[in-house]
C-alpha positions as CSV (number, residue, x, y, z in Angstrom):
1,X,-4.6,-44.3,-2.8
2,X,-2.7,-46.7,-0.8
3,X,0.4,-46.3,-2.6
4,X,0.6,-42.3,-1.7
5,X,-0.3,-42.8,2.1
6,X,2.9,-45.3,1.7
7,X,5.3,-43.1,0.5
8,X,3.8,-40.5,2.7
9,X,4.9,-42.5,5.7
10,X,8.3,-43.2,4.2
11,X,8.8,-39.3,3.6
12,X,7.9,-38.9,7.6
13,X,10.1,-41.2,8.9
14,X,12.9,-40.2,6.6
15,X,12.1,-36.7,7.8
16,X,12.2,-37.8,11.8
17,X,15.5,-39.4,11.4
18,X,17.7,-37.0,9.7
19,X,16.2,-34.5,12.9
20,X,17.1,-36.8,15.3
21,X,20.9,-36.9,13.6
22,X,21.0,-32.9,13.2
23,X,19.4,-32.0,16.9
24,X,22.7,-31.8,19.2
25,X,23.0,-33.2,22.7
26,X,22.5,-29.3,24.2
27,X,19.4,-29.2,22.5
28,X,20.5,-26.4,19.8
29,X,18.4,-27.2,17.0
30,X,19.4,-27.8,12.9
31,X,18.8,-23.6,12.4
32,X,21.5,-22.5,14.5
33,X,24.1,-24.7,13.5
34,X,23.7,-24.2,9.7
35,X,24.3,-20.4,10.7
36,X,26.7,-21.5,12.4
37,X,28.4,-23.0,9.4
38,X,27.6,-20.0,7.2
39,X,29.2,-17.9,10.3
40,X,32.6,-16.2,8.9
41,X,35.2,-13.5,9.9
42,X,36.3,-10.3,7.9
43,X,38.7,-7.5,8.6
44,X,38.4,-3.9,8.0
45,X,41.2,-1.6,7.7
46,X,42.2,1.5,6.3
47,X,40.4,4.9,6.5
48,X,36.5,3.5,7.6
49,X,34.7,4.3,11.2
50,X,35.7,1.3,12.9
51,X,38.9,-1.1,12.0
52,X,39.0,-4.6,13.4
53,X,37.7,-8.2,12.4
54,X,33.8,-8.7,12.4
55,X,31.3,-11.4,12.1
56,X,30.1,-11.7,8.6
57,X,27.8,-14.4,7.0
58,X,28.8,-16.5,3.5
59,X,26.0,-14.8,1.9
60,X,26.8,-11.3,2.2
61,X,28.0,-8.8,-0.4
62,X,30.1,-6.1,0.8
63,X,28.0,-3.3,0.2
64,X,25.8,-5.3,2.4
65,X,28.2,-5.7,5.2
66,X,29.8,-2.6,5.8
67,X,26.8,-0.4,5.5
68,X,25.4,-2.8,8.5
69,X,29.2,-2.8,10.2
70,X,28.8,1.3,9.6
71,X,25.7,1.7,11.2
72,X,26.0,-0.5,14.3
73,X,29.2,1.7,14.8
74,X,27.8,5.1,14.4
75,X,25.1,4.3,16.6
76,X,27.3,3.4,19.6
77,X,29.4,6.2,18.6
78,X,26.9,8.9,18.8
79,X,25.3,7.1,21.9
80,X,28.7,7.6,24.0
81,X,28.7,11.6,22.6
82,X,28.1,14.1,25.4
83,X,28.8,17.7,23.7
84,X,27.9,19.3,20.8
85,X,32.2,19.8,19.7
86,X,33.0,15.8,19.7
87,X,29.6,15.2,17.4
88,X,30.8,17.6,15.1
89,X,34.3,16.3,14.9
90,X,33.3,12.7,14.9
91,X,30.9,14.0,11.6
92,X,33.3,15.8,9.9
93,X,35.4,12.6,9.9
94,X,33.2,9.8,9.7
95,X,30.2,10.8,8.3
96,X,31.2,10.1,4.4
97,X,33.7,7.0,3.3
98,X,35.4,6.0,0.6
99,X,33.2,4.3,-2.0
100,X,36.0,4.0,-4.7
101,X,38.8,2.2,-4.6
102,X,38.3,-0.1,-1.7
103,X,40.9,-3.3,-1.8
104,X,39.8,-6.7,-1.2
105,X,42.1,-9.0,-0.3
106,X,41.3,-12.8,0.2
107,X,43.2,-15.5,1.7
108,X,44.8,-16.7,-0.9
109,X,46.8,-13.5,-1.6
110,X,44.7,-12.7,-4.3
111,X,43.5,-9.0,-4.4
112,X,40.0,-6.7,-6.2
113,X,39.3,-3.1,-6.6
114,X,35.8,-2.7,-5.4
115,X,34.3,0.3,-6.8
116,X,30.6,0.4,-4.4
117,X,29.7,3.7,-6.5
118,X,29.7,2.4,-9.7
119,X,27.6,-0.7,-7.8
120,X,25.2,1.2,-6.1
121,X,24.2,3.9,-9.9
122,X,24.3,0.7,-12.2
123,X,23.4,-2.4,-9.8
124,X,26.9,-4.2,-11.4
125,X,27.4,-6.6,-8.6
126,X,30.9,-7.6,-10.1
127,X,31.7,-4.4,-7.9
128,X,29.8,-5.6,-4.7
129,X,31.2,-9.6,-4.3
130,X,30.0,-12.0,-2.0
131,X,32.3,-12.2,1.0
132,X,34.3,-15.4,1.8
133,X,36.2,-16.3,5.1
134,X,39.3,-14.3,6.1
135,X,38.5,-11.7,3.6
136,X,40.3,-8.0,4.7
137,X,38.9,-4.7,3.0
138,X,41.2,-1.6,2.9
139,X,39.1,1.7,2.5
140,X,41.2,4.9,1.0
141,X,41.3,8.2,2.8
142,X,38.1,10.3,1.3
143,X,39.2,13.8,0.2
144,X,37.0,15.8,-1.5
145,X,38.9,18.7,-1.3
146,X,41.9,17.4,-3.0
147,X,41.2,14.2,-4.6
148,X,37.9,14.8,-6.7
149,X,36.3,15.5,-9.8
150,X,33.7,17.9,-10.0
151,X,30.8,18.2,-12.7
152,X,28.5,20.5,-13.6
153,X,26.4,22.5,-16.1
154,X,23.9,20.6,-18.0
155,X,24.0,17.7,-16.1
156,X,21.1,16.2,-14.1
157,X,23.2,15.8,-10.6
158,X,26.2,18.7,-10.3
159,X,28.3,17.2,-7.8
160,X,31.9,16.4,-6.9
161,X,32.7,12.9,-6.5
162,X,36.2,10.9,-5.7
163,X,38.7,10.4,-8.3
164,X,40.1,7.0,-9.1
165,X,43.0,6.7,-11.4
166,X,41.4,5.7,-15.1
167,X,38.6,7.9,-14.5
168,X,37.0,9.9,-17.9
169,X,34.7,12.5,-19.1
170,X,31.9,9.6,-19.5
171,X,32.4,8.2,-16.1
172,X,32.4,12.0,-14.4
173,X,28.9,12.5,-16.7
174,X,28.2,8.6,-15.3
175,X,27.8,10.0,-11.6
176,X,26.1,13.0,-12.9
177,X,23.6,11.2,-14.2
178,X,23.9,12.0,-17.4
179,X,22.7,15.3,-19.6
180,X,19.6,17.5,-18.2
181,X,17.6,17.2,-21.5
182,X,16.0,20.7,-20.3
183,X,19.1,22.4,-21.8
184,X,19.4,22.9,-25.5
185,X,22.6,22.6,-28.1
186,X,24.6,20.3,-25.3
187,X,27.8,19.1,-27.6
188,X,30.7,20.6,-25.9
189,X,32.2,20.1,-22.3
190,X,35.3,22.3,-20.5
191,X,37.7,21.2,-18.3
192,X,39.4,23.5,-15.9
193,X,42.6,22.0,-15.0
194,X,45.0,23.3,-12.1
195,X,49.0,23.4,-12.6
196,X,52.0,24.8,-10.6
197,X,50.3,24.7,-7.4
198,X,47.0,25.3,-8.6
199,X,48.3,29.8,-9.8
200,X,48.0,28.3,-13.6
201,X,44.8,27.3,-15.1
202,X,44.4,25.0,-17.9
203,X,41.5,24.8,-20.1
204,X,40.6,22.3,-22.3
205,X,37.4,21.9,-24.7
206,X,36.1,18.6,-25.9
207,X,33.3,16.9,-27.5
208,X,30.3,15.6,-25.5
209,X,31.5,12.2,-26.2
210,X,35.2,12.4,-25.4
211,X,36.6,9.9,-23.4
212,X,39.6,12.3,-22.2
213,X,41.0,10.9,-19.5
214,X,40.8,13.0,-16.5
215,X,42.9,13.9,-13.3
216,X,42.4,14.5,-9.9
217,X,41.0,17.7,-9.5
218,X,39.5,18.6,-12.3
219,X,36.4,20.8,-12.7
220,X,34.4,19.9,-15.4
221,X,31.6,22.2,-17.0
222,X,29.2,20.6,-19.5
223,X,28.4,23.7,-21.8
224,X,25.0,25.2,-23.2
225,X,23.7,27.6,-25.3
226,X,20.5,28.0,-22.9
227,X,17.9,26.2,-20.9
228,X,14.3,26.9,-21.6
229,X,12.4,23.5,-19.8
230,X,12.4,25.0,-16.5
231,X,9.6,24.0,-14.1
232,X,8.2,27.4,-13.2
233,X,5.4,27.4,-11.0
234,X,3.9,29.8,-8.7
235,X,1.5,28.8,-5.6
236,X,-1.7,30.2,-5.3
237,X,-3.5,29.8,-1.7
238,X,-6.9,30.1,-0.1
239,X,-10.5,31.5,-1.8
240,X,-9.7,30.1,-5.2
241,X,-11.2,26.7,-7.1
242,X,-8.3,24.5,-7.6
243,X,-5.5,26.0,-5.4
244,X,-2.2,24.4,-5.6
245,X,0.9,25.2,-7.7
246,X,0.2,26.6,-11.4
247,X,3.2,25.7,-14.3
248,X,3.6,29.4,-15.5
249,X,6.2,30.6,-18.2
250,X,9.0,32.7,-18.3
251,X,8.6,36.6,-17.4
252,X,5.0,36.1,-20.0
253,X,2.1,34.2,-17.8
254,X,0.5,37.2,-16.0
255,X,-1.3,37.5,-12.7
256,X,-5.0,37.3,-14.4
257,X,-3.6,34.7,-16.3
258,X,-2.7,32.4,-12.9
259,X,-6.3,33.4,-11.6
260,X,-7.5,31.9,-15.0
261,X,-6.0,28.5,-14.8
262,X,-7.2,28.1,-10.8
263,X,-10.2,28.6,-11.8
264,X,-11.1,31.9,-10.6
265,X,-12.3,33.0,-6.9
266,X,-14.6,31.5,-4.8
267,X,-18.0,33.2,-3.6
268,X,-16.4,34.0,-0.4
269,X,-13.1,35.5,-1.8
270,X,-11.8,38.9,-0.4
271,X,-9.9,40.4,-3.2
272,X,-9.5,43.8,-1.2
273,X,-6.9,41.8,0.6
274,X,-5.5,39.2,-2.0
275,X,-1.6,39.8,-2.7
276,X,1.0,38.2,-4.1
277,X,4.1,37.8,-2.1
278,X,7.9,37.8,-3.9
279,X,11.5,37.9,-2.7
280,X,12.2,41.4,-4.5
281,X,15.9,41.6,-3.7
282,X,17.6,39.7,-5.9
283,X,21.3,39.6,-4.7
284,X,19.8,38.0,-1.7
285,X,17.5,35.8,-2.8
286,X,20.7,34.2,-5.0
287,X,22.8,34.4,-1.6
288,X,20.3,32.4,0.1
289,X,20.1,29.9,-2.2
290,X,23.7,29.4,-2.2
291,X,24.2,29.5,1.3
292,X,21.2,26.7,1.7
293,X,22.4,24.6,-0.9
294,X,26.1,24.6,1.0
295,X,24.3,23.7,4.3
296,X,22.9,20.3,2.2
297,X,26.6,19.5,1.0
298,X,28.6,20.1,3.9
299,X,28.7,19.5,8.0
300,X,28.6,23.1,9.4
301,X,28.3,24.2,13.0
302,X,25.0,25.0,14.1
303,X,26.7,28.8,15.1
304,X,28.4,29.0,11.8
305,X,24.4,27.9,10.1
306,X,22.9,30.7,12.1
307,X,25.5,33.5,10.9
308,X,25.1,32.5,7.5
309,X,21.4,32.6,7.7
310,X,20.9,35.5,9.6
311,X,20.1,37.8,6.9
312,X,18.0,40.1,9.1
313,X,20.4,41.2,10.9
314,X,23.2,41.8,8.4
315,X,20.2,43.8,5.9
316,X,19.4,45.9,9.0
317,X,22.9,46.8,9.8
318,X,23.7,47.6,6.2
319,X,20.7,50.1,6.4
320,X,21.8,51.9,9.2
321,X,25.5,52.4,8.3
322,X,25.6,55.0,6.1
323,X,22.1,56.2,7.8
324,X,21.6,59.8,9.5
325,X,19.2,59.0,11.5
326,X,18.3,60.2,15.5
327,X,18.0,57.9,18.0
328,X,14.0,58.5,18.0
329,X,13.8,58.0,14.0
330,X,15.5,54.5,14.5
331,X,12.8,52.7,16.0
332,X,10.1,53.3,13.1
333,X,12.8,53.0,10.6
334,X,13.5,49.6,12.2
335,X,10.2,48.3,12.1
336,X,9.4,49.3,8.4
337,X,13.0,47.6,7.7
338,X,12.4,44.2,9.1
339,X,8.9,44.2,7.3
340,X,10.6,45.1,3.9
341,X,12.8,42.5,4.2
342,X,10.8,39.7,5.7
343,X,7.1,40.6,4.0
344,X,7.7,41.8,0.3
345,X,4.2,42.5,-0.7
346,X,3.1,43.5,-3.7
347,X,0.2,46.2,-2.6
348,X,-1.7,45.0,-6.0
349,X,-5.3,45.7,-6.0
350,X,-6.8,42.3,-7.0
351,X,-10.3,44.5,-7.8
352,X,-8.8,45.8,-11.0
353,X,-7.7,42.5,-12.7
354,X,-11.1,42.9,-14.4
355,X,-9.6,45.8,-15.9
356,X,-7.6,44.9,-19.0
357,X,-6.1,48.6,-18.6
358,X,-5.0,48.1,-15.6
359,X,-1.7,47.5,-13.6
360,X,-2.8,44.2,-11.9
361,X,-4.4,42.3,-15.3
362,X,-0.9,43.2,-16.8
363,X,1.3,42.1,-13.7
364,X,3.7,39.4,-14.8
365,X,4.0,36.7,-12.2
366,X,7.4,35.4,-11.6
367,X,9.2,31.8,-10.7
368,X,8.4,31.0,-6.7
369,X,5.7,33.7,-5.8
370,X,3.3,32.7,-3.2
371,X,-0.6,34.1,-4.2
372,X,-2.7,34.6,-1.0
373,X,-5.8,35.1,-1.6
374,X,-7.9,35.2,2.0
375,X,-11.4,34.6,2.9
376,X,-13.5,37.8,2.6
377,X,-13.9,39.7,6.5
378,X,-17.1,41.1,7.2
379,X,-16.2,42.0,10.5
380,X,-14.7,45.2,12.5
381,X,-11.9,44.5,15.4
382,X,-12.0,46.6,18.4
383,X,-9.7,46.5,21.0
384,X,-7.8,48.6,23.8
385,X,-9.9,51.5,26.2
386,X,-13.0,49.5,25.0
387,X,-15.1,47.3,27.7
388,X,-15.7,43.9,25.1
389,X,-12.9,43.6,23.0
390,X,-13.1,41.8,20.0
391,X,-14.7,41.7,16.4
392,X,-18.3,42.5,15.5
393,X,-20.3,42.5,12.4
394,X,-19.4,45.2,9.8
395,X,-22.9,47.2,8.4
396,X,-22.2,50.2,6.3
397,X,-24.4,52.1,8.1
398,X,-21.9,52.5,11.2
399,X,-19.3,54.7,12.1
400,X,-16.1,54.3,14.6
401,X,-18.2,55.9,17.6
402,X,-21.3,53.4,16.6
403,X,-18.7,50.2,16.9
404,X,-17.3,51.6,20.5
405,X,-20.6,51.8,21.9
406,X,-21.5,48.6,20.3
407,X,-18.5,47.2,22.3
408,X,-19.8,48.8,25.8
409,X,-18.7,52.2,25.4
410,X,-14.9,53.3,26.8
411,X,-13.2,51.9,29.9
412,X,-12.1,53.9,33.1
413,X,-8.4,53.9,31.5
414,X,-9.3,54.9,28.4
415,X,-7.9,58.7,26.9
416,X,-12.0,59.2,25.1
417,X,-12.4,60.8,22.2
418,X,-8.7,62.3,21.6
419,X,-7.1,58.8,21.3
420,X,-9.8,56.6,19.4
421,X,-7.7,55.1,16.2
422,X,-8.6,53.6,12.5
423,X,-6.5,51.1,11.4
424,X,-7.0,50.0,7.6
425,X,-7.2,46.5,7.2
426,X,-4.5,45.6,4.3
427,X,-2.6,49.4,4.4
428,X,-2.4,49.0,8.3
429,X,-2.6,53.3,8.2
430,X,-3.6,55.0,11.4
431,X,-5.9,57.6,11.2
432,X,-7.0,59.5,14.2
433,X,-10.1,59.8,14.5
434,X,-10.4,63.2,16.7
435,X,-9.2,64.6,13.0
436,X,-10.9,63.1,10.4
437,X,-14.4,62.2,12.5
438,X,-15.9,61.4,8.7
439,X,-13.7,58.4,8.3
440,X,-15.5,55.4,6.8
441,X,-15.2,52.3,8.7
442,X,-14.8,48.8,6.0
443,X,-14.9,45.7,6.2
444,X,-11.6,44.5,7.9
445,X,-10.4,47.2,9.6
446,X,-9.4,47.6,13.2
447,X,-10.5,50.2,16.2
448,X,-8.0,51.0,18.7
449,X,-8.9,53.1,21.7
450,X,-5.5,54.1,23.1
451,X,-5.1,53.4,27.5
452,X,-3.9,55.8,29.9
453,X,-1.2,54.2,31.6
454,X,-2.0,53.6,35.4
455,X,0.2,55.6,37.7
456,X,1.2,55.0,41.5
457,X,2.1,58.1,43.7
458,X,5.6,57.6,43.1
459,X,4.9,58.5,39.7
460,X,3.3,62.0,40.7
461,X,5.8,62.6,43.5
462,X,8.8,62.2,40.9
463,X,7.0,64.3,38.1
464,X,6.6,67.3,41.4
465,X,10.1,66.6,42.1
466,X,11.5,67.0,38.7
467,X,9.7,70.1,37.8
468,X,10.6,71.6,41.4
469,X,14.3,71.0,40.4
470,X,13.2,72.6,37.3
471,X,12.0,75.6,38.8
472,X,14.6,76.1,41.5
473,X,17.2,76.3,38.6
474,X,15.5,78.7,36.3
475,X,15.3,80.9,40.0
476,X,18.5,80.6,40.4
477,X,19.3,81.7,37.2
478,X,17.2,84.6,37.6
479,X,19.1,85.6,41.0
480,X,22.5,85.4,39.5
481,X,21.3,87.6,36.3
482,X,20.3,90.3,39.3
483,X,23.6,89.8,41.0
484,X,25.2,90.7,37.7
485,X,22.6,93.3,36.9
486,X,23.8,95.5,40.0
């Protein structure tokens, strides 16, 4: 026992001493001055955001040091910004580097090829060294455009990446992550190869596991005879048991079958207004898909985004171009339009999927459709010439004149009788009323009881005066017809 207090009071006074030889006469204490010593200086150049000499620390590997170099720049960058052209410019040109390629010279005129893509896939830090003091890294210019290697195909990651001289197929599948295992027969890969300023193309077929060398600008298509393990799913929403997405197969899993695997309905289910909702047109359902996976890939002005996107308008002018329509046709044509495009509907019955005859129990669900199926309504909306707006409980036993009077009876503005209006609750068809008084009223629908628009005396005194100018003209007319006449 004595012997360990002992060298416990050696180990303390050891301990005291070496602080009181490692404090400093300014008081800076033993932390600061080991950083301090670990404290050293290394020069960027070439093609990155920022070129100078920066503080770096003995125990950083590049990777680490210029993404935190990169970082601290963009920030003050994009701080000092003030319009929406010079962030655009300044992304265009700085917001990707060079990865490949990057020199590293050190102080004693020795010189590496760092390649921090290779580091960052496979975690190889003889590509990502630790830095040492005087150290200068060279970044390349980065052009995709021109300098690249692009794969797709049956890969797992179709990209384009930067070439380096010595590059091969295996390092372009590398970065691509390899082969997408969902494709079947994979054994061969093209190359599309550009000569005599890029108005020849040569192709060239190899094995799978070539190790062709490659050059810059080569497209590179990993072939297939056909890719079955596609992760088809459709989402079903609302009054069902398990909602969620359902794994469905291709152009086979039908519409009762989807119901099936959720499940089935719930109690309160309304399938009078279930529907399944699809992007029917297909040219622009590929278009879009296109255009969004650009917007991911490439820095693009918010104007030039909202052109490409703005399929409404384009669909709608494409309509009307070859249209003979009147100006007063154009409205309703309009409005139907702009719901074909941006609803797409189905208009299935969901009733009938009990019914192995029918249409519905035989509808085949396809990739990305949306199932809604809504809580049942057992209410009737009123609204308009009506003195309590709003919805009131459906009974069968009621027609459209029951609900208005349930709903206070007809407001001082209202037209009466001649204006009262059914609208179906999933069809959204008008009926008037006036015509077809032995309309049934369901569950869902909507009572509109159409206003008579206030008017001021100016109205009346403008109406007077138009049909006076009316009248003098036809009397006019008339005179000069006599005039003639005699």
């Amino acid at each position: 026992m004595l012997r360990k207090i002992f060298f416990s009071l050696i180990i303390f006074a050891l301990s005291s001493t070496l602080n009181g030889q490692i404090s400093l006469g300014d008081g800076t204490n033993s932390t600061n001055q080991l950083l301090a010593l670990q404290q050293i200086s290394v020069t960027i150049g070439g093609e990155f955001i920022v070129n100078g000499t920066f503080p770096a620390m003995s125990t950083e590997r590049v990777d680490q040091f210029i993404t935190r170099v990169y970082n601290s720049s963009k920030a003050t960058i994009l701080g000092s910004l003030r319009n929406d052209q010079a962030l655009f410019k300044f992304q265009k040109k700085y917001e990707k580097f060079a990865l490949r390629n990057i020199e590293l010279l050190h102080k004693d005129g020795s010189k590496e090829n760092i390649d921090l893509a290779v580091f960052r896939l496979s975690g190889d830090f003889s590509n990502n060294p630790y830095l040492k003091e005087g150290d200068v890294l060279i970044f390349p210019p980065l052009d995709l455009e021109t300098n690249f290697i692009s794969v797709g195909g049956a890969v797992n990651k179709p990209l384009d990446f930067q070439f380096v001289e010595g590059d091969d197929l295996q390092t372009a599948l590398y970065f691509a992550r390899g082969i997408n295992n969902s494709y079947k027969n994979v054994n061969k890969i093209r190359i599309s190869r550009l000569s005599d300023k890029g108005t020849k193309e040569i192709v060239i077929e190899e094995n799978i596991d070539s190790k062709i060398k490659l050059k810059s600008g080569d497209r590179v298509t990993v072939l297939f005879d056909e890719r079955n393990n596609y992760n088809y799913k459709v989402l079903v929403l609302g009054e069902v048991n398990q909602p969620g997405y359902v794994p469905i197969s291709k152009n086979s899993t039908t519409l009762k079958d989807v119901i099936n695997k959720v499940g089935g309905f719930t109690e309160k289910a309304s399938l009078k207004f279930s529907d399944v909702l699809r992007d029917y047109d297909a040219f622009s359902i590929l278009r879009k898909k296109s255009i969004e996976e650009s917007l991911q890939e490439e820095i693009i002005p918010e104007e030039k985004q909202k052109q490409l996107l703005n399929f409404g308008i384009i669909e709608y002018l494409k309509m009307y171009r070859a249209a003979d329509l009147v100006m007063a046709d154009t409205l309703f044509f309009g409005i139907d339009n702009q719901l074909r495009v941006q609803n797409n509907y189905s208009n299935l019955d969901f009733r009938n999927l009990e019914i192995d005859s029918s249409y519905e129990s035989k509808y085949i669900v396809q990739n990305g459709d949306v199932i809604i199926v809504p809580r049942e309504v057992k209410e009737v909306y009123l609204w308009g010439g009506v003195s309590k707006i709003g919805s009131y409980p459906y009974s069968e036993n009621m027609n459209v004149w029951d609900y208005i009077n349930l709903a206070g009876g007809y407001t001082e503005i209202a037209y009466g009788e001649d204006e009262v209006y059914l609208i179906k609750g999933k069809s959204r068809d008008w009926i008037n009323v006036d015509d077809n008084r032995n309309i049934i009223v369901e569950p869902g629908d909507f009572i509109y009881v159409q206003k008579e628009m206030p008017r001021d005396t100016s109205f009346y005194i403008g109406r007077v005066a138009a049909y006076a100018s009316i009248i003098g003209s036809i009397a006019t007319v008339i005179l000069l017809l006599t005039q003639i006449g005699k």
